[in-house]
PyMOL commands that place a pseudoatom at each C-alpha (Angstrom):
pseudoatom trace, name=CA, resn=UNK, resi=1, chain=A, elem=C, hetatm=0, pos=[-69.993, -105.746, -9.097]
pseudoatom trace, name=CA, resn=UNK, resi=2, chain=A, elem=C, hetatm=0, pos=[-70.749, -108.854, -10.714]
pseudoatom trace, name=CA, resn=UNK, resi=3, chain=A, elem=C, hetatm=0, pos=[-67.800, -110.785, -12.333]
pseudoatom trace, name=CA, resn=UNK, resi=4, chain=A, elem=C, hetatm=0, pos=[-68.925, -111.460, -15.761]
pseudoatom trace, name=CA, resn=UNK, resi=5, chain=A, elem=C, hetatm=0, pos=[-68.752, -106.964, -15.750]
pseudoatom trace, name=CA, resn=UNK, resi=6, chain=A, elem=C, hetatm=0, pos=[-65.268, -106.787, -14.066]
pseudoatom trace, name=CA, resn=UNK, resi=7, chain=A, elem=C, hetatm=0, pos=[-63.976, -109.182, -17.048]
pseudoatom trace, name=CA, resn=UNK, resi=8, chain=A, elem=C, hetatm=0, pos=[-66.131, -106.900, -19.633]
pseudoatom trace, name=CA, resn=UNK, resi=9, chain=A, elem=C, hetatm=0, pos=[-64.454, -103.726, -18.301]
pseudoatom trace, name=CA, resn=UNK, resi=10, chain=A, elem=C, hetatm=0, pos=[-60.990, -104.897, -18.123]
pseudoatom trace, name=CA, resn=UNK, resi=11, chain=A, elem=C, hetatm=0, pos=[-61.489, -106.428, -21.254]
pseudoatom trace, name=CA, resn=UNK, resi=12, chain=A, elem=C, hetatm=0, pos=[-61.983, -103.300, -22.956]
pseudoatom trace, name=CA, resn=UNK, resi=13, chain=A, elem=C, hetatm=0, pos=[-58.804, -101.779, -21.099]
pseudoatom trace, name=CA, resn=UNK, resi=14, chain=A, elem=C, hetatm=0, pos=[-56.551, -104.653, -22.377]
pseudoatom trace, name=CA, resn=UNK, resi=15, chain=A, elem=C, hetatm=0, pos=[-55.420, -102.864, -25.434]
pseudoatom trace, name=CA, resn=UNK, resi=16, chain=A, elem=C, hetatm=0, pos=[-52.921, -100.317, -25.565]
pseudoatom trace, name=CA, resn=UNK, resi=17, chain=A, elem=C, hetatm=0, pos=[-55.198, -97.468, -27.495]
pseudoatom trace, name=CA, resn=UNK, resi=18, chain=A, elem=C, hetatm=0, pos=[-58.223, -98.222, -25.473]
pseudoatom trace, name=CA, resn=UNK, resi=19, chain=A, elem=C, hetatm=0, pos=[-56.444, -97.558, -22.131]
pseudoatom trace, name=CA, resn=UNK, resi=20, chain=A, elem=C, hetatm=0, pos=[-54.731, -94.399, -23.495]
pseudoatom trace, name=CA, resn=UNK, resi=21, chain=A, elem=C, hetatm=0, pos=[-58.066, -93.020, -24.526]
pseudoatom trace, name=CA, resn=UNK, resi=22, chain=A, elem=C, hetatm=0, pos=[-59.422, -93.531, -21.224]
pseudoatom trace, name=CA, resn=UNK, resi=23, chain=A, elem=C, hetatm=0, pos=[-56.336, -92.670, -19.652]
pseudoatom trace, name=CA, resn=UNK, resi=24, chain=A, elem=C, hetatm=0, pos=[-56.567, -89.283, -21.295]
pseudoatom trace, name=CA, resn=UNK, resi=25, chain=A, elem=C, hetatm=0, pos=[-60.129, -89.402, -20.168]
pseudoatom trace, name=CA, resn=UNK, resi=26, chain=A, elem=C, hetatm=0, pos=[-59.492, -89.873, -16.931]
pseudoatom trace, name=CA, resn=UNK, resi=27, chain=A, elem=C, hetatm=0, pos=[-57.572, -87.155, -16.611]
pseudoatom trace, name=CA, resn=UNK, resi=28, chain=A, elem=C, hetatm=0, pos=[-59.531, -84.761, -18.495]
pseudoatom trace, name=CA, resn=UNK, resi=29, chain=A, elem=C, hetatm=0, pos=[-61.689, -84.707, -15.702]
pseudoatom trace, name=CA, resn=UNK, resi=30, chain=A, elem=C, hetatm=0, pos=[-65.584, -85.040, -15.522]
pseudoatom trace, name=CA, resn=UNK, resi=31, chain=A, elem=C, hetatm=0, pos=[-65.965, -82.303, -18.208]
pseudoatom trace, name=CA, resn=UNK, resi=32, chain=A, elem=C, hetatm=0, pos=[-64.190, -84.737, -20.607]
pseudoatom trace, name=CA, resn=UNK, resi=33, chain=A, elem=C, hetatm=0, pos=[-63.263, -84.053, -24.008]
pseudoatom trace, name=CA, resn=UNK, resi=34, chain=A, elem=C, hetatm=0, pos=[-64.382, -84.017, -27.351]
pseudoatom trace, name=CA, resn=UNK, resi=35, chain=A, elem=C, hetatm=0, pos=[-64.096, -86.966, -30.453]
pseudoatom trace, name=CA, resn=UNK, resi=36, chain=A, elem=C, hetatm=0, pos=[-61.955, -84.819, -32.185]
pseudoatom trace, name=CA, resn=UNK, resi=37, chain=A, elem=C, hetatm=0, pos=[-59.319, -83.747, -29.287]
pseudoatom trace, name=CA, resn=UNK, resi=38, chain=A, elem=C, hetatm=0, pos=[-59.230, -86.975, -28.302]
pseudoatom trace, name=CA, resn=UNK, resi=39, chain=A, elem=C, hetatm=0, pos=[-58.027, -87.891, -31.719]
pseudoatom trace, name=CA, resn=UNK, resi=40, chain=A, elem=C, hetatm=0, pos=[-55.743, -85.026, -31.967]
pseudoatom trace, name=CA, resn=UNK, resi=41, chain=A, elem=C, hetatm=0, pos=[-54.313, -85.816, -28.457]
pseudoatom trace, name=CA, resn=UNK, resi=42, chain=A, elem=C, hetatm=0, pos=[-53.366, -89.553, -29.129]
pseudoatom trace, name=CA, resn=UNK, resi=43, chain=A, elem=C, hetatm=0, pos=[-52.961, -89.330, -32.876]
pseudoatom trace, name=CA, resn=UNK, resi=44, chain=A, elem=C, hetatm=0, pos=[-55.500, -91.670, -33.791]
pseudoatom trace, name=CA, resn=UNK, resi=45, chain=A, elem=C, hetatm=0, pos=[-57.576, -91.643, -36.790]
pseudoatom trace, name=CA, resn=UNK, resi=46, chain=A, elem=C, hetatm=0, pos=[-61.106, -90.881, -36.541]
pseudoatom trace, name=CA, resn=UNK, resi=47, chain=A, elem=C, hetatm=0, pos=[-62.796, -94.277, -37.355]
pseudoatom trace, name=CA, resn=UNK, resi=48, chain=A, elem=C, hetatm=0, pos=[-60.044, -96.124, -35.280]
pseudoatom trace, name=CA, resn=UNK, resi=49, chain=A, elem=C, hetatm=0, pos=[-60.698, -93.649, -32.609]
pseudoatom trace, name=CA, resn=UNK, resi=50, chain=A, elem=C, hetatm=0, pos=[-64.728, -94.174, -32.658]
pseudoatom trace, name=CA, resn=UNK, resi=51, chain=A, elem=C, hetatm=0, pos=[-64.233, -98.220, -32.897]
pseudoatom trace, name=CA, resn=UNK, resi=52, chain=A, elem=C, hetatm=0, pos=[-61.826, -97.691, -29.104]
pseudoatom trace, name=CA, resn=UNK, resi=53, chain=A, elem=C, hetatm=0, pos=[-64.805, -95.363, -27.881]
pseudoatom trace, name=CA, resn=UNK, resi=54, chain=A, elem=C, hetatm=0, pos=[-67.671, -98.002, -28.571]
pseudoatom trace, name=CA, resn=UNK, resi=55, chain=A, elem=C, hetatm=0, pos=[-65.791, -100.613, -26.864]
pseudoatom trace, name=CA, resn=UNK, resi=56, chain=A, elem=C, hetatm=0, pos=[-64.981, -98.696, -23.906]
pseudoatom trace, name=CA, resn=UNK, resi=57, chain=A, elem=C, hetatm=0, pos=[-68.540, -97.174, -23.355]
pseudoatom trace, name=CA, resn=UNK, resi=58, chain=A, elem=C, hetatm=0, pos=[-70.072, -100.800, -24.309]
pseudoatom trace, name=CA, resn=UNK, resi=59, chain=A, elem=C, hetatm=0, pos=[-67.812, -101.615, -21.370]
pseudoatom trace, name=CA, resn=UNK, resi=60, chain=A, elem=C, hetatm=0, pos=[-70.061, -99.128, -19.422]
pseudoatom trace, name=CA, resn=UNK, resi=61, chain=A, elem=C, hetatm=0, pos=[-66.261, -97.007, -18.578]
pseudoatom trace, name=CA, resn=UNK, resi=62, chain=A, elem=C, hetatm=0, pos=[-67.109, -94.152, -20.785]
pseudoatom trace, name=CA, resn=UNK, resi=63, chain=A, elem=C, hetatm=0, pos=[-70.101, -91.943, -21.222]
pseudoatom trace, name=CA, resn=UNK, resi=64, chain=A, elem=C, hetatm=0, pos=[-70.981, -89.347, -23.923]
pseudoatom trace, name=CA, resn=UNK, resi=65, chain=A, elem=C, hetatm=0, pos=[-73.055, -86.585, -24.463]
pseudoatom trace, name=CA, resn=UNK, resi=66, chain=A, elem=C, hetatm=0, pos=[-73.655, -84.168, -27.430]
pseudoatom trace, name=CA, resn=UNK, resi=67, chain=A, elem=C, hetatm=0, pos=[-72.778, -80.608, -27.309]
pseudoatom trace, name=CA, resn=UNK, resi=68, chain=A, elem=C, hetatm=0, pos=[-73.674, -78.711, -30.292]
pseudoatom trace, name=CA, resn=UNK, resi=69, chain=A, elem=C, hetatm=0, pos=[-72.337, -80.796, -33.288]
pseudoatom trace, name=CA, resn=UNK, resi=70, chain=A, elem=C, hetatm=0, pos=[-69.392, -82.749, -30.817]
pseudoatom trace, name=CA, resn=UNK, resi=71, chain=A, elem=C, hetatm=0, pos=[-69.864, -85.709, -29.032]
pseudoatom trace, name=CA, resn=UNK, resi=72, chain=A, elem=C, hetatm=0, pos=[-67.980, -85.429, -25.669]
pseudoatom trace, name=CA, resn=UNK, resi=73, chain=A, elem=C, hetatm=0, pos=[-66.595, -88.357, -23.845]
pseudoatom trace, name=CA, resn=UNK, resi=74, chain=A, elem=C, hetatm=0, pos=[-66.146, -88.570, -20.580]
pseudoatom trace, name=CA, resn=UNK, resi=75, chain=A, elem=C, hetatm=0, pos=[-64.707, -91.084, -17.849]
pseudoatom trace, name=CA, resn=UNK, resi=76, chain=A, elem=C, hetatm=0, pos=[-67.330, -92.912, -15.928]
pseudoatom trace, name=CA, resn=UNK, resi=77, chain=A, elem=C, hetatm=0, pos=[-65.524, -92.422, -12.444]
pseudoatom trace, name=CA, resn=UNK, resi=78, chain=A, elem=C, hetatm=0, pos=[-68.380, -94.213, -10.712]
pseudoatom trace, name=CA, resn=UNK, resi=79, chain=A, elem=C, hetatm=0, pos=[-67.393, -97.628, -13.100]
pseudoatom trace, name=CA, resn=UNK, resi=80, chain=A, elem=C, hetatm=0, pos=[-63.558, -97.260, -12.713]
pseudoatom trace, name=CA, resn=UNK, resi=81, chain=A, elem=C, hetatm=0, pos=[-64.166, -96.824, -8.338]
pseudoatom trace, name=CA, resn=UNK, resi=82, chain=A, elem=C, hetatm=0, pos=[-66.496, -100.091, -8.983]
pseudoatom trace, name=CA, resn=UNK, resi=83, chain=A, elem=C, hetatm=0, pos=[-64.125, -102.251, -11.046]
pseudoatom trace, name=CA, resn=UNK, resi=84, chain=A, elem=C, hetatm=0, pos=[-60.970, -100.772, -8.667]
pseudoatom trace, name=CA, resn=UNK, resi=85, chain=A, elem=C, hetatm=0, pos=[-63.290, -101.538, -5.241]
pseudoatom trace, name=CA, resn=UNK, resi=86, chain=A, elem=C, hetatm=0, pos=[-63.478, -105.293, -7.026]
pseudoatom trace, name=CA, resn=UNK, resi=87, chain=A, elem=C, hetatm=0, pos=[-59.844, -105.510, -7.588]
pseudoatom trace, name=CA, resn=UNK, resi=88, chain=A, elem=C, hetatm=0, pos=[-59.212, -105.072, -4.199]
pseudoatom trace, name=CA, resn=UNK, resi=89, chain=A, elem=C, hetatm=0, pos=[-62.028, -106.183, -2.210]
pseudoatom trace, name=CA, resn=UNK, resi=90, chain=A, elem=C, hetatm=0, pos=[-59.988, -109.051, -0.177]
pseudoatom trace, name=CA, resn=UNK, resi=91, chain=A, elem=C, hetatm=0, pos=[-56.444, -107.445, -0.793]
pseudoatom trace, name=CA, resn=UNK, resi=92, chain=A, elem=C, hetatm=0, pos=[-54.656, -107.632, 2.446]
pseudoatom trace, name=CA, resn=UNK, resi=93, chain=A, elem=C, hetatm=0, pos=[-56.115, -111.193, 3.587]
pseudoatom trace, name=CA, resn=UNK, resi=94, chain=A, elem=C, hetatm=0, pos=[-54.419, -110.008, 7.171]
pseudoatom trace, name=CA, resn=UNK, resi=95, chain=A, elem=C, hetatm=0, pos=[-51.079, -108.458, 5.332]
pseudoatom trace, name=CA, resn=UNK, resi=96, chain=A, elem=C, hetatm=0, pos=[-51.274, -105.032, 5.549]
pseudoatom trace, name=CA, resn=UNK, resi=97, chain=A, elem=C, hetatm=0, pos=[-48.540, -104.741, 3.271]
pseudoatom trace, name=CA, resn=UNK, resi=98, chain=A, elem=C, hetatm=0, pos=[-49.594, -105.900, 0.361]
pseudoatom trace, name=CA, resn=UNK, resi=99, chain=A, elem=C, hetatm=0, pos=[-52.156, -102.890, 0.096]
pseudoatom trace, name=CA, resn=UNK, resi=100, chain=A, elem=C, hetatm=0, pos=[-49.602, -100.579, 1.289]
pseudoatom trace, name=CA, resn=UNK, resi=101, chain=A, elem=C, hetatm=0, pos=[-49.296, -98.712, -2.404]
pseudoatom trace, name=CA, resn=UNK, resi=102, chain=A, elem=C, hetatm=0, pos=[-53.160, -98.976, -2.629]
pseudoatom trace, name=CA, resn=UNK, resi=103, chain=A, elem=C, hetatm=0, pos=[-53.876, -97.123, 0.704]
pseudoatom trace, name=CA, resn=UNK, resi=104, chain=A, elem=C, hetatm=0, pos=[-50.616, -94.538, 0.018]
pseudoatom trace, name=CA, resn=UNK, resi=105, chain=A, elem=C, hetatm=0, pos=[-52.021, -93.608, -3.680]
pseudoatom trace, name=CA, resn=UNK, resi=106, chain=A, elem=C, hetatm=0, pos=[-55.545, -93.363, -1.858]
pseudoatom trace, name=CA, resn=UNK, resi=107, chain=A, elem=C, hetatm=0, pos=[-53.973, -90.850, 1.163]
pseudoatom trace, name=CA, resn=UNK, resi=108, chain=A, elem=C, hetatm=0, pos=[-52.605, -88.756, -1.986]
pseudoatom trace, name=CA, resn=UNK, resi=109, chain=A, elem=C, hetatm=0, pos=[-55.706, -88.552, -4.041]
pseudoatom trace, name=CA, resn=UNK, resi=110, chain=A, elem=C, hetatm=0, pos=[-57.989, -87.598, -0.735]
pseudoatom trace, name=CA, resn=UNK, resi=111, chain=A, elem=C, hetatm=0, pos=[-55.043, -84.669, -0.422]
pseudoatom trace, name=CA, resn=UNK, resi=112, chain=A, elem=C, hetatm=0, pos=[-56.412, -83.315, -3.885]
pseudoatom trace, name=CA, resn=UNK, resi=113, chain=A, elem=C, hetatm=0, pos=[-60.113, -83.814, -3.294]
pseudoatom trace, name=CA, resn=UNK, resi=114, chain=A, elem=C, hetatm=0, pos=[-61.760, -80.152, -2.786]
pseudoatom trace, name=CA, resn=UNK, resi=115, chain=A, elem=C, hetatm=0, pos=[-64.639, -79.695, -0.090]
pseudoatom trace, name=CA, resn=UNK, resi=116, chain=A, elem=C, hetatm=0, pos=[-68.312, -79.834, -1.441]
pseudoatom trace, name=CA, resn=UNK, resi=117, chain=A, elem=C, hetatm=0, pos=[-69.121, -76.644, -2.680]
pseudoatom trace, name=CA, resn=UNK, resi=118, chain=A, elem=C, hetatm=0, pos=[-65.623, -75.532, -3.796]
pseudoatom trace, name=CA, resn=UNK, resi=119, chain=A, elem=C, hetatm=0, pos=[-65.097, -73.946, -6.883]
pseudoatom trace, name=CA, resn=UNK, resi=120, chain=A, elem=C, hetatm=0, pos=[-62.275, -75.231, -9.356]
for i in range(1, 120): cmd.bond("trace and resi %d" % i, "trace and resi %d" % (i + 1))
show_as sticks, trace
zoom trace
């Protein structure tokens, strides 16, 4: 990842109604969520809401499709692994501790991943 994209994408995360959408994104999963749920789940109004969205998809974190008359969001998991992989490219520089948390929180998220093939 270039730098100039890391700044970009954490840019777009550096305000608190941005990163709660695409918290709530995040954890929607890669079905995401609608304009309107979104909106209903944070309590934001509609043209505040779509302002946050254009930001973080301009930010290439985000990605939306239409289905019927709603526009559904969704968390670009490839772009947040990309921007994280950045963060911590030369973490450790020979202390194993500093990436401690980093390499727990990875252990517990391989726990949840399901085989290829699964069904959820």
């Amino acid at each position: 990842m270039e730098s100039n994209d890391a700044v970009r994408r954490l840019s777009a995360l550096a305000q608190d109604s941005r990163l709660a959408v695409f918290r709530l994104l995040v954890r929607a999963g890669p079905e995401g969520m609608a304009a309107g749920d979104i909106a209903r789940g944070l309590g934001l109004a509609p043209n505040t809401l779509s302002a946050q969205l254009t930001v973080l998809a301009n930010a290439g974190l985000i990605r939306s499709r239409r289905d019927g008359r709603s526009i559904v969001y969704a968390a670009d998991y490839d772009a947040m692994s990309a921007l994280l992989v950045f963060l911590m490219d030369d973490c450790c520089q020979g202390r194993p501790e500093v990436c401690a948390p980093v390499a727990d929180l990875t252990a517990r998220i391989a726990c949840c991943e399901q085989p290829r093939g699964a069904l959820s």
